[in-house]
N, C-alpha and C positions, 0 to 999 in steps of 0.2 A: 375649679375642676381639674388643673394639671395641665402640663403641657401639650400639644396637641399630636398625635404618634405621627411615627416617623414616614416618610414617603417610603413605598413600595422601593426593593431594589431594583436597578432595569434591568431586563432580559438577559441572559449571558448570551455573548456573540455564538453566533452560528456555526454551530460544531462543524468541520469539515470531515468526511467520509476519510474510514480509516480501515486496513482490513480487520482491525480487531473488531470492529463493529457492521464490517458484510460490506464495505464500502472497496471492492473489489473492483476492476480495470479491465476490460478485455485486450491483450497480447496485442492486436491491430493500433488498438488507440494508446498502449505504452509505449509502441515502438514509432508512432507517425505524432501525436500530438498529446502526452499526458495532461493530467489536469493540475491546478496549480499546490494541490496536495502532495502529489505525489513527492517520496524523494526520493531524487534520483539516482541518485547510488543502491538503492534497494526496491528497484521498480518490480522485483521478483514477486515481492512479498502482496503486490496490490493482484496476483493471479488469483483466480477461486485454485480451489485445490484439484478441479478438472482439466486446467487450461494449464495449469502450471504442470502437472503431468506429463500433457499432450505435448508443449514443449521442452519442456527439460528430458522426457522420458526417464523421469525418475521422480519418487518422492522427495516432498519436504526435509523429512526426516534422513536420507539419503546425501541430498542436496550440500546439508547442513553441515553434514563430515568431512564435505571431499575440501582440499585444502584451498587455498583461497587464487592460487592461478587457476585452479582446475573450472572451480566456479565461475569464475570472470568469461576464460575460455566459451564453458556453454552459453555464460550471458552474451557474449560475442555471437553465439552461432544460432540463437534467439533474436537478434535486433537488440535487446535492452542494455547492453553497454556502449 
């Protein structure tokens, strides 16, 4: 008859939540207690795009230009630095 097939592969480990897949943070819990995803030099990126607004008062796309003390600066004046 042949050999007998091979075992199933096992599971792949448990994706952790990322914002590219909606796996977003609320501002309170980036700045008191993130979760062990998060990294933390880019804790910006885990905002929805409402929250990240509300605090930075500017767009993503905004954000993303200003030169990199300017950004740190708001992350300072946010909690997440």
């Amino acid at each position: 008859r042949g050999p007998p097939p091979p075992p199933p592969p096992p599971p792949p480990p448990e994706k952790q939540p990322t914002p590219a897949d909606g796996g977003y943070v609320d501002l309170e819990t980036l700045k008191s207690s993130p979760p062990d995803y998060v990294d933390p030099s880019r804790k910006e990126d885990y905002l929805s795009d409402a929250d990240f607004e509300a605090a930075f008062k500017c767009s993503r796309a905004d954000f993303k230009v200003l030169k990199g003390w300017k950004q740190q600066n708001l992350k300072k004046a946010c909690g997440l630095f």
